[in-house]
C-alpha positions, 0 to 999 in steps of 0.5 A, a space after each residue: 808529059 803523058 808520054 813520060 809518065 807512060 814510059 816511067 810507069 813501064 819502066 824495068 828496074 833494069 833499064 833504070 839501072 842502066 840509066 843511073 849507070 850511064 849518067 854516073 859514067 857519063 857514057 853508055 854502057 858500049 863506051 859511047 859518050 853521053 852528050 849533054 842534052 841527053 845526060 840532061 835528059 836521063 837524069 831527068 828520067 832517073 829523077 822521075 823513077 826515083 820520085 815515082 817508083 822508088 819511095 826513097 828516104 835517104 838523104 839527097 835522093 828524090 821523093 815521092 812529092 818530087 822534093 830532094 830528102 834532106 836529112 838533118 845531122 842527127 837524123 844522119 847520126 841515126 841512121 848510121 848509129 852502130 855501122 862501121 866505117 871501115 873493118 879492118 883485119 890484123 893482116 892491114 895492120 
């Protein structure tokens, strides 16, 4: 388990975004496809970074105790108060 955490600890932001990318898609970024163990094994990693690095606070993202955020409706409600869904211009219309 040292050696992951050795490998988070180094970790680019670039090369987390790859993995994020890559377990999105289901495939690497030359098009090859992922196979299940190694999705398996990249989104553990992308986990691992979010929970370590990442300090996240949004709903369904993994926290620093490496617990999932779940927000309540109002704190969704909150959080999305004032921002709007969609604009649209006259010429959509």
């Amino acid at each position: 388990m040292n050696d992951i955490n050795k490998v988070i600890d180094e970790m680019p932001e670039e090369v987390y975004q790859r993995l994020v990318t890559a377990t999105e898609l289901g495939k690497w970024e030359d098009g090859t496809v992922l196979s299940e163990a190694q999705r398996e094994s990249t989104l553990q990693v992308v986990m691992l970074y979010q929970a370590r690095k990442l300090k996240q606070t949004d709903h369904f993202t993994i926290a620093a105790d490496g617990k999932i955020n779940e927000l309540s409706k109002s704190e969704l409600k909150k959080q999305f108060k004032g921002q709007p869904i969609a604009e649209f211009k006259e010429s959509d219309i």
